[in-house]
Backbone as CSV, one residue per row, in Angstrom:
resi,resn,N_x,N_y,N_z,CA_x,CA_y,CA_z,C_x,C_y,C_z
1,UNK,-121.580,37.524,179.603,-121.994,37.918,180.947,-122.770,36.793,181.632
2,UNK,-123.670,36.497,181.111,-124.569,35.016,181.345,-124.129,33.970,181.724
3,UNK,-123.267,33.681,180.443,-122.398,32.611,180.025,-121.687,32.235,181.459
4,UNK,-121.089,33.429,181.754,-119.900,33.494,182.865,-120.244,33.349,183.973
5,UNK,-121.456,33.723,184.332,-122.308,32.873,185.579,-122.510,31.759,185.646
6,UNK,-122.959,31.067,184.643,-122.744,29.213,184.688,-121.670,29.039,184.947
7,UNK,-120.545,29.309,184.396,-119.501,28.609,184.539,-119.192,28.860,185.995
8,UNK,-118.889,30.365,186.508,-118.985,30.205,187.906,-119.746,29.573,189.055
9,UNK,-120.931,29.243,188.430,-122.094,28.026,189.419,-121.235,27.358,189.200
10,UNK,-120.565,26.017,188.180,-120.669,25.060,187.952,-118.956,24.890,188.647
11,UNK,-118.391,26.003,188.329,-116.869,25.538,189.511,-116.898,26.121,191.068
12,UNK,-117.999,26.971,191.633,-118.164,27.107,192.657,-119.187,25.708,193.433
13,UNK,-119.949,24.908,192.749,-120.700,24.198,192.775,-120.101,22.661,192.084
14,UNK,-118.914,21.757,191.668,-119.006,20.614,190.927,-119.504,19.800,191.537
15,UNK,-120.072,19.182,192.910,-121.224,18.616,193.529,-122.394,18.400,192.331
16,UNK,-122.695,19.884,192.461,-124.135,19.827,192.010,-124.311,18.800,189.784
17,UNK,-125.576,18.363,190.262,-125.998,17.348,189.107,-127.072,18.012,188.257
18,UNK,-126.975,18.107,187.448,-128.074,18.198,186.199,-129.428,19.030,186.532
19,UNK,-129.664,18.517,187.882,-131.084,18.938,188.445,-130.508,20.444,188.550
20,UNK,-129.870,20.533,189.816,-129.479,21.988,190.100,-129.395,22.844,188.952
21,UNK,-128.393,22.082,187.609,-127.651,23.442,186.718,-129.103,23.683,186.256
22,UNK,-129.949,22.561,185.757,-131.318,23.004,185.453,-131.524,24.478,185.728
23,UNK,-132.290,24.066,187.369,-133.190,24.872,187.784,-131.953,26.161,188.233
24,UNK,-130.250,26.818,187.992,-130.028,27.477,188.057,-130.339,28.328,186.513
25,UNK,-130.021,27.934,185.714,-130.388,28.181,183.967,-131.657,28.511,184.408
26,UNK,-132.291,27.957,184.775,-134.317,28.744,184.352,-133.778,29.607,185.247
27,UNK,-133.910,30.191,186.604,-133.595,31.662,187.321,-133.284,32.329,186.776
28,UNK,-131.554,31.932,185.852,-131.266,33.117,185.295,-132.046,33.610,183.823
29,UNK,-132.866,32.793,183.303,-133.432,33.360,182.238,-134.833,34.047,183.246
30,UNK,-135.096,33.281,184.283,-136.328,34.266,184.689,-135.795,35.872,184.622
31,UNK,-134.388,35.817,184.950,-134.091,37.174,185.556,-134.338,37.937,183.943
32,UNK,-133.238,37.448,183.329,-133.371,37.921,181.996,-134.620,38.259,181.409
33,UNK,-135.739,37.624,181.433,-137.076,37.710,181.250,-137.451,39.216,181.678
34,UNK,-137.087,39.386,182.951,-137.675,40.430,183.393,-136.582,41.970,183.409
35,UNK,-136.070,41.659,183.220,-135.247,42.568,182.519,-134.787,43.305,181.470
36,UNK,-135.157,42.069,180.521,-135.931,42.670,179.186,-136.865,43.244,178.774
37,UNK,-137.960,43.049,179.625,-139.226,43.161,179.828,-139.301,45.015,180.370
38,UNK,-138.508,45.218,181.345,-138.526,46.111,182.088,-138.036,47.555,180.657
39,UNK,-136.386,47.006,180.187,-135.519,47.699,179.377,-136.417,47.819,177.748
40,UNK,-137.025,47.524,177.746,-137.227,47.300,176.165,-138.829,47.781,175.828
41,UNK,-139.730,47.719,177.265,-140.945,48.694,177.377,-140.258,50.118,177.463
42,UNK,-141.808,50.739,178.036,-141.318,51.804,178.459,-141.600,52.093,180.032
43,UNK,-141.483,53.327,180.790,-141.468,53.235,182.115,-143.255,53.175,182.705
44,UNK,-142.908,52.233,183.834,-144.046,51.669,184.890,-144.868,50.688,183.644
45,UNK,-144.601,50.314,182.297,-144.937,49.426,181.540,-144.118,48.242,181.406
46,UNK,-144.136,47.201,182.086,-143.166,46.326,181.292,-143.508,45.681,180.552
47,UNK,-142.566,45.122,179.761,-142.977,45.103,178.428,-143.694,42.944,178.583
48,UNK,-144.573,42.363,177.704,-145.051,41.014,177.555,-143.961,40.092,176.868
49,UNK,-143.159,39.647,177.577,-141.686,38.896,176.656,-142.588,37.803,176.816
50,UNK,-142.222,36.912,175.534,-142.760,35.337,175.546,-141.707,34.804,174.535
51,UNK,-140.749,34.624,175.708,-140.088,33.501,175.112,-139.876,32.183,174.507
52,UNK,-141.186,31.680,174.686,-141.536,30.565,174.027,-141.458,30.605,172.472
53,UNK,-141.238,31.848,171.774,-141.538,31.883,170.288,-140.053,31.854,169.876
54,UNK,-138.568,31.677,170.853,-137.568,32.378,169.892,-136.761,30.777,170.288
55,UNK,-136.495,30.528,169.163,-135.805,28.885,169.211,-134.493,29.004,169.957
56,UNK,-133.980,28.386,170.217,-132.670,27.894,170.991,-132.232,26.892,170.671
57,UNK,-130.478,26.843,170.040,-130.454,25.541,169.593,-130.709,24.600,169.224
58,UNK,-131.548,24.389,167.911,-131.908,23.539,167.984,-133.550,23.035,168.181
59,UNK,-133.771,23.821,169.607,-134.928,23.486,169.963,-135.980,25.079,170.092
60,UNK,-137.601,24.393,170.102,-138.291,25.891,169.558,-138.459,27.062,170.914
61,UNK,-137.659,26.630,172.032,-137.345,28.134,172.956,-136.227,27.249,174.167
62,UNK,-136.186,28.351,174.722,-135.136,27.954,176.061,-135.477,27.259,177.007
63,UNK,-136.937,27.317,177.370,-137.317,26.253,178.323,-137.134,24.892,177.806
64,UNK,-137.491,24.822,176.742,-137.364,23.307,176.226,-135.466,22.750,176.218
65,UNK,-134.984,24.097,175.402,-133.390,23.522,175.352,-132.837,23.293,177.426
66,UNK,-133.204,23.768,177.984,-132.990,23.713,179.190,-133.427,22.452,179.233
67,UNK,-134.344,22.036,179.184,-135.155,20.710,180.068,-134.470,19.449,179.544
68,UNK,-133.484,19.516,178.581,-133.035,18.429,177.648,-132.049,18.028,178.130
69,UNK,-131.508,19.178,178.662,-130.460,19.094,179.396,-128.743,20.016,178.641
70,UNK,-129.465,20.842,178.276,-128.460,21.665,177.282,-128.032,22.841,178.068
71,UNK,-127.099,23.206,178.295,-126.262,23.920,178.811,-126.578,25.007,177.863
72,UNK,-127.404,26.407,178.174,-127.665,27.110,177.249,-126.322,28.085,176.825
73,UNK,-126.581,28.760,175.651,-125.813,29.710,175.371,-126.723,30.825,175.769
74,UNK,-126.538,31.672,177.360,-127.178,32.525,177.331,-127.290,33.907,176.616
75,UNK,-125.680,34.301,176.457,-125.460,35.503,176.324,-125.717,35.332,174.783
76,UNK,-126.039,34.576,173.950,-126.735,34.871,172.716,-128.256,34.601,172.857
77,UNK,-128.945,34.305,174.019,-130.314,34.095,174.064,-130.417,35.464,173.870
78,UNK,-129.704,36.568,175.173,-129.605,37.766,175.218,-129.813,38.354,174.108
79,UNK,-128.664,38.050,173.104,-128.992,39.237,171.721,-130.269,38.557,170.915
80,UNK,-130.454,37.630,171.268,-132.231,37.142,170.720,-133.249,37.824,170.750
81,UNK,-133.211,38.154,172.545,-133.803,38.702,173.076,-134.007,40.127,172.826
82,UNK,-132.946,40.941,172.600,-132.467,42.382,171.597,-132.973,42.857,170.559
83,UNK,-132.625,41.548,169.961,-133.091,41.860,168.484,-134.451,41.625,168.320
84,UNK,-135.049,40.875,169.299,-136.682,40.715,168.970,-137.342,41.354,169.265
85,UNK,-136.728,42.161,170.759,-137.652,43.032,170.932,-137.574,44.280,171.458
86,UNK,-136.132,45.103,171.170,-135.490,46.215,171.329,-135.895,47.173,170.218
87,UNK,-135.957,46.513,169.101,-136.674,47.513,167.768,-138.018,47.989,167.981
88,UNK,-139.021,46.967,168.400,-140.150,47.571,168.436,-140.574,47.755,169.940
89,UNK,-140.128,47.643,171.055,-140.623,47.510,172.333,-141.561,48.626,172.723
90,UNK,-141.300,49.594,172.447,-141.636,50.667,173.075,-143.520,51.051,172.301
91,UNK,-143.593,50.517,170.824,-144.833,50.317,170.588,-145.660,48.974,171.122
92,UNK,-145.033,48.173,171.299,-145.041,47.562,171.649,-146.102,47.615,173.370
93,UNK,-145.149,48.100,173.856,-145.325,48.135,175.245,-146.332,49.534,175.255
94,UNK,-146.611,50.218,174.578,-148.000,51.456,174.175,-148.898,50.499,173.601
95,UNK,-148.967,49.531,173.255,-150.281,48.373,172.593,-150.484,47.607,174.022
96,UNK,-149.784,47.303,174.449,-150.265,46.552,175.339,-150.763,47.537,176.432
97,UNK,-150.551,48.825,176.606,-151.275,49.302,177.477,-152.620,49.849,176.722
98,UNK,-152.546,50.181,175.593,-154.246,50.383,174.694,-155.140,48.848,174.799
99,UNK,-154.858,48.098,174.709,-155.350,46.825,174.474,-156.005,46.373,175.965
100,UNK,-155.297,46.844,177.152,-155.087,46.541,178.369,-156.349,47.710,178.792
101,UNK,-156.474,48.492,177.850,-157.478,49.790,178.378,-158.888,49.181,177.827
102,UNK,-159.153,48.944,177.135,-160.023,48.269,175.699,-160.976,47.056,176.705
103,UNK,-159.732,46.248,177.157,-160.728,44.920,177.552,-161.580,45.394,178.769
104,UNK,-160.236,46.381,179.810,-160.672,46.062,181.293,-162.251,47.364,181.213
105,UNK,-161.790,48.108,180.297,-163.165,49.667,180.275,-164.281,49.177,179.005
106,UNK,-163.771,47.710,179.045,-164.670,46.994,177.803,-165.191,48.067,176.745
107,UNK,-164.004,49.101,175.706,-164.639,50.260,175.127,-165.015,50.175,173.657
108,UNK,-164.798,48.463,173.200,-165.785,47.506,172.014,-167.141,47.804,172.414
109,UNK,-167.290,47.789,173.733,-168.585,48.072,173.748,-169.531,48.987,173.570
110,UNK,-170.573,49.031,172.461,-171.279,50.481,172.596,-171.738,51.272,174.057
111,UNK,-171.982,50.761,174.665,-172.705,51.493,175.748,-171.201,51.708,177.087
112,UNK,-169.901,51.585,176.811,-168.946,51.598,177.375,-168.729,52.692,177.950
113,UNK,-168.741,54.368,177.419,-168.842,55.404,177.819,-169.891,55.910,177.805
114,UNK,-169.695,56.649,179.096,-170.941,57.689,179.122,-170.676,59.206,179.352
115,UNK,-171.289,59.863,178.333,-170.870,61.374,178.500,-171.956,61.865,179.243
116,UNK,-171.198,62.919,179.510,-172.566,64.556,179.566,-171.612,65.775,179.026
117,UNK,-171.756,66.997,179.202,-171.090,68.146,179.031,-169.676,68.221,179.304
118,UNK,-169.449,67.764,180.562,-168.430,67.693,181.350,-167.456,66.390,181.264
119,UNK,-168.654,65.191,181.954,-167.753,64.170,182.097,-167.811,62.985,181.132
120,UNK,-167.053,62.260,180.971,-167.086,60.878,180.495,-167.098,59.187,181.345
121,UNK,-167.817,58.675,181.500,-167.823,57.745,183.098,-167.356,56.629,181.769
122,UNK,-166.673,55.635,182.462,-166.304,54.569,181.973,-166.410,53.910,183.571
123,UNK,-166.693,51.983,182.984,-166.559,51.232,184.603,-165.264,49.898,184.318
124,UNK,-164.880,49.470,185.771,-164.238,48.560,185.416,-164.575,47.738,186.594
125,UNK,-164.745,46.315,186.282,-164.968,45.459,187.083,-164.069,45.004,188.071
126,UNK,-164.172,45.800,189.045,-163.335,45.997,190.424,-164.306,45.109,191.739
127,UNK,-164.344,43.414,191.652,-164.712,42.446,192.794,-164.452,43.053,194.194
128,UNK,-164.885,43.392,194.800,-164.357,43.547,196.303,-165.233,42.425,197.256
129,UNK,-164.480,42.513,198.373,-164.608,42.006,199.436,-164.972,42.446,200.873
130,UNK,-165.383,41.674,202.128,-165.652,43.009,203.241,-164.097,42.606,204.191
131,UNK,-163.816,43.633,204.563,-162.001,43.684,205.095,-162.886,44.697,206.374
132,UNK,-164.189,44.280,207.331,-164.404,45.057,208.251,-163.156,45.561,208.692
133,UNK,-163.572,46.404,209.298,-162.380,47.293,210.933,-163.169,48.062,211.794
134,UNK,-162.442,47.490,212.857,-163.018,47.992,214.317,-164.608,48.403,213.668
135,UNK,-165.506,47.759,212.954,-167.002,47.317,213.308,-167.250,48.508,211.726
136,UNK,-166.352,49.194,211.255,-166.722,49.864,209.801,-166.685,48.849,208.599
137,UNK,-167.971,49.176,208.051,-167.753,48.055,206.353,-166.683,48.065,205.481
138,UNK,-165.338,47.939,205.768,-164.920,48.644,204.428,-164.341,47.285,203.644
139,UNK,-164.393,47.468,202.604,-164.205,46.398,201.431,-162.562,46.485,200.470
140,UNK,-162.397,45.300,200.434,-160.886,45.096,199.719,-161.123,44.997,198.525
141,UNK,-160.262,44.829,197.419,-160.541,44.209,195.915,-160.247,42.689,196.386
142,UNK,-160.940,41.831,195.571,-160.779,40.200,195.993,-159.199,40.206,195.305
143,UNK,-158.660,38.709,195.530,-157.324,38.344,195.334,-157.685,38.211,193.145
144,UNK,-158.781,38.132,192.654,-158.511,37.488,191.677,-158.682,39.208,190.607
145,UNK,-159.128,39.973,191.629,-159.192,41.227,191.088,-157.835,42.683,191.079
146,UNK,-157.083,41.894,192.216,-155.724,42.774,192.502,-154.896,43.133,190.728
147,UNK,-155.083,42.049,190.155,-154.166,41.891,188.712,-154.687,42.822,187.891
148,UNK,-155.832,42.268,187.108,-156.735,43.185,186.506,-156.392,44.854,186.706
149,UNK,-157.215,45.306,187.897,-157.250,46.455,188.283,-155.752,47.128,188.266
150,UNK,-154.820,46.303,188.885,-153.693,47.158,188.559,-153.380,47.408,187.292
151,UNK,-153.318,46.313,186.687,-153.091,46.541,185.137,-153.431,47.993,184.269
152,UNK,-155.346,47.928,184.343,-155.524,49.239,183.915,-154.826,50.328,184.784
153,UNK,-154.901,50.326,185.577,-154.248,51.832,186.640,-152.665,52.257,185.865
154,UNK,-151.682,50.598,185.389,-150.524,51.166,185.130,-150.837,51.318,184.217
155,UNK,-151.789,50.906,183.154,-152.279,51.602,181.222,-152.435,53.079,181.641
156,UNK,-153.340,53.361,182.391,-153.908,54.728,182.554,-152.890,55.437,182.954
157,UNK,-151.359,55.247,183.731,-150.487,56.027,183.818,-149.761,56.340,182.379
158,UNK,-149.475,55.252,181.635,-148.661,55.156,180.172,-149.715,55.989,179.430
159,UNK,-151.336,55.879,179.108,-152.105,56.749,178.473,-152.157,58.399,179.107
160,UNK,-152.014,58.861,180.381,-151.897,60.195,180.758,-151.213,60.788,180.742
161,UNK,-149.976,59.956,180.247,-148.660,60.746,180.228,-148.546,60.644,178.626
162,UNK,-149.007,60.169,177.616,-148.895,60.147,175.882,-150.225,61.304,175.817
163,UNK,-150.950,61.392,176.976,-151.806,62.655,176.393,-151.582,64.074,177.219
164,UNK,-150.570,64.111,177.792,-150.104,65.101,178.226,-150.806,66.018,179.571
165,UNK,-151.107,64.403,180.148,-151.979,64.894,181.843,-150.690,64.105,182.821
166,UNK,-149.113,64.995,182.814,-148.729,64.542,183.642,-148.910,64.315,185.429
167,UNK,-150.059,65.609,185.671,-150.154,65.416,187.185,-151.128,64.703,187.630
168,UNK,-151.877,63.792,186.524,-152.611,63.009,186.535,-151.629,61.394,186.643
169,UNK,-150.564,61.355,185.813,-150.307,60.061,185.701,-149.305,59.665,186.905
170,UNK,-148.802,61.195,187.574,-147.839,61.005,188.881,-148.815,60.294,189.663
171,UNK,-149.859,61.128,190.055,-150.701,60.238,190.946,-151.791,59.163,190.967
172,UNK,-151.542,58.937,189.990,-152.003,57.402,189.095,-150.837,56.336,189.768
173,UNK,-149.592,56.736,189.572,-148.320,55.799,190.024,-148.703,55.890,191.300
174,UNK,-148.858,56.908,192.188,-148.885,56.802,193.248,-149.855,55.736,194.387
175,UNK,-151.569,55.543,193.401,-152.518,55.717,193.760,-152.223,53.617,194.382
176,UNK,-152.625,53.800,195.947,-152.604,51.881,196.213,-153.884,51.718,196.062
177,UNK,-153.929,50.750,194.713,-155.643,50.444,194.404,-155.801,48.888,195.428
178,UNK,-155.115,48.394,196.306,-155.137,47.463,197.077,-155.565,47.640,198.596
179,UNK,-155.829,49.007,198.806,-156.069,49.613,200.209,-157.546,49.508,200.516
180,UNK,-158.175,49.261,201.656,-159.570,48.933,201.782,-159.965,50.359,201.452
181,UNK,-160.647,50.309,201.373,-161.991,51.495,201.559,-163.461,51.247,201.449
182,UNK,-164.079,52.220,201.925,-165.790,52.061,202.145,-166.347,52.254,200.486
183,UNK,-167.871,51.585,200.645,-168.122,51.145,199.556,-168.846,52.973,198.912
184,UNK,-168.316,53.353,197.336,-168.776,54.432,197.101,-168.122,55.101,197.387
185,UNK,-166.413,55.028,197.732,-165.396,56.135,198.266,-164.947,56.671,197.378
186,UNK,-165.123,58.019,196.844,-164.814,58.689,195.888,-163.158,59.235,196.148
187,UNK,-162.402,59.101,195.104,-160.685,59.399,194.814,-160.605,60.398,193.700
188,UNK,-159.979,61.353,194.468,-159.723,62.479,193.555,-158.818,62.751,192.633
189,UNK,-158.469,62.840,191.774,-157.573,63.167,191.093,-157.285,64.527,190.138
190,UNK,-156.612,64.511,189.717,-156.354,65.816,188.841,-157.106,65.523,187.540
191,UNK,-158.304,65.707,186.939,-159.099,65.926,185.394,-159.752,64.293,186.230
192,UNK,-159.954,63.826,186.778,-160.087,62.003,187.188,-161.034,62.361,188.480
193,UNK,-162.079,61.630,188.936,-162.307,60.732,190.263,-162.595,59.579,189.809
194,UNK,-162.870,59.143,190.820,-162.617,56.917,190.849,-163.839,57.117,192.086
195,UNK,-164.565,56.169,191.691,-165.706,55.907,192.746,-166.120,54.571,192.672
196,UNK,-165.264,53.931,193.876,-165.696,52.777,194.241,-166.024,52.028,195.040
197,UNK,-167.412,51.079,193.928,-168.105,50.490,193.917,-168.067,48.862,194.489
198,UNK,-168.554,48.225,195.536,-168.512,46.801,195.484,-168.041,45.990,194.724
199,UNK,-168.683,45.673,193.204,-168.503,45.344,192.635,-167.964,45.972,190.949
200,UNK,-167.673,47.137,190.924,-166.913,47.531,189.813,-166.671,49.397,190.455
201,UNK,-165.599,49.424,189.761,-165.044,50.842,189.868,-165.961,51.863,188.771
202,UNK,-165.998,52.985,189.061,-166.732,54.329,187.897,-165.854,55.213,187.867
203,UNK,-164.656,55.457,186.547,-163.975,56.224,186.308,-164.274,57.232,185.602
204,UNK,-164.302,58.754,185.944,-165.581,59.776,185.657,-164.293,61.234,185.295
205,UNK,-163.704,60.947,183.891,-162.877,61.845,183.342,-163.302,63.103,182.908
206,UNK,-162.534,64.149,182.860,-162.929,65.341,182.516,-163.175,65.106,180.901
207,UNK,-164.252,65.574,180.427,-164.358,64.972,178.691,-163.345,65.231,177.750
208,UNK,-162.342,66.767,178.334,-161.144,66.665,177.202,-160.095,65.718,177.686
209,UNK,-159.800,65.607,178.731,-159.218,63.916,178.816,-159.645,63.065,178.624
210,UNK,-160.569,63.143,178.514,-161.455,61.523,177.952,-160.924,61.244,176.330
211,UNK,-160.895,62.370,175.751,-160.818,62.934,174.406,-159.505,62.285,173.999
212,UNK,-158.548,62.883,174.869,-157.110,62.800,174.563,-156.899,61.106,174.983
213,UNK,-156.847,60.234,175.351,-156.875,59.406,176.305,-157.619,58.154,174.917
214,UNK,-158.893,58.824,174.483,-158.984,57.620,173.530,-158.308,58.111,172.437
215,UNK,-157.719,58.869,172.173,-157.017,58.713,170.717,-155.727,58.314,171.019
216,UNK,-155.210,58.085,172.027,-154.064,56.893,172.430,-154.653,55.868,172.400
217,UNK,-155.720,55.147,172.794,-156.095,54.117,172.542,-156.253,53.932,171.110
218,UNK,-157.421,54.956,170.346,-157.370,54.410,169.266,-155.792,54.283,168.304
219,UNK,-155.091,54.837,168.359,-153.877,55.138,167.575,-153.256,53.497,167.971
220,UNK,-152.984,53.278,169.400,-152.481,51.965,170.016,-153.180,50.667,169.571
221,UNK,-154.328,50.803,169.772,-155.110,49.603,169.879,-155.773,49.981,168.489
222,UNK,-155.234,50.147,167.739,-156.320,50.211,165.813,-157.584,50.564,166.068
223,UNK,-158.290,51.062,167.525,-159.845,51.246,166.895,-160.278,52.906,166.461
224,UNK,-160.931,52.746,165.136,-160.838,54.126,164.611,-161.800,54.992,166.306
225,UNK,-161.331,56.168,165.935,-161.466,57.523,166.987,-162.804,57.744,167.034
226,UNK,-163.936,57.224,165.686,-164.945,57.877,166.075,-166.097,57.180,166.794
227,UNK,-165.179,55.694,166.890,-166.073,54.769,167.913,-166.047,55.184,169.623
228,UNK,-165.196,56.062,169.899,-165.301,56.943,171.005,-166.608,58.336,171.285
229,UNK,-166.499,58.588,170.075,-167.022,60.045,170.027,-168.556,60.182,170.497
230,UNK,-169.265,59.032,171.188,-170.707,58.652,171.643,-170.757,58.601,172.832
């Protein structure tokens, strides 16, 4: 399938020199990249492909056999790509959203949660900015904070839906964490509000979701369950 796209560049194209087939070969592995990525996670997770680890001809990944000037064999990069990471993707792509929960709710940390009866507050370092309008304060997430923050939001959809808060994780997908709002604007959710802060978000779970929620983490991310239970 791959394969058959070069060859069609290269007779729709015999002009083109070395440079071009190059930089057409990297596109199509970008595409591939992300396509794998997409197929081999699970949904609104894609999965962390790093192709740098799987040799190619010869050489120790595809960027390199590309740059040499090697006419790749894609459609066996493809079953490379399959076999490396079609077996396990799907844990895979549940670790990287535990791991992804861990750093951004920093929950190594002792003092990371906070209970009472009810709730469980966890924070995440959500930078904002002032995005005035027509003379109201309201504040953006900065550009270096857009990544981050989404990240956890799509963990927290993959964790609400493995703990069985689907009308929580619909509107988790839904939720644009990129939209201004005033500082301290509380977001409602189903077992969830979000109250944010200038400089970091306060995610304030109902405690049996809190419950359910770290034992996906712990199960995902190896940390035993009872480092939650404080």
């Amino acid at each position: 399938m791959y394969n058959a796209l070069i060859q069609k560049f290269l007779r729709a194209s015999p002009s083109n020199g070395p440079a071009e087939t190059k930089k057409f070969c990297r596109r199509l592995v970008a595409n591939m990249i992300e396509r794998a990525s997409i197929q081999f996670g699970v949904p609104d997770m894609p999965l962390a492909i790093d192709e740098t680890r799987i040799a190619v001809a010869g050489y120790p990944n595809i960027r390199e056999a590309i740059g040499a000037g090697i006419t790749p064999d894609l459609d066996r990069f493809w079953d490379l790509l399959s076999e490396t990471y079609e077996p396990t993707g799907v844990a895979m792509a549940y670790r990287q959203a535990a791991t992804t929960l861990v750093d951004g709710l920093h929950l190594t940390h002792p003092s990371s949660i906070c209970r009472t009866a009810r709730t469980a507050r966890m924070r995440l370092l959500a930078e904002s900015e002032s995005a005035a309008t027509d003379g109201r304060p309201f504040r953006r997430l900065t550009p270096v904070s857009l990544e981050p923050v989404g990240a956890v939001v799509a963990s927290l959809v993959i964790a609400a839906r493995q703990a069985g808060a689907w009308p929580l994780a619909g509107c988790l997908r839904q939720f644009d964490y990129g939209e201004p709002f005033l500082a301290q604007r509380r977001r409602t959710f189903p077992e969830l509000d979000v109250v944010q802060f200038n400089e970091y978000w306060e995610f304030r779970f109902d405690v049996a979701l809190a419950d359910r929620l770290m034992q996906f983490v712990s199960q995902h991310a190896g940390i035993p369950a009872c480092r939650f239970s404080s």
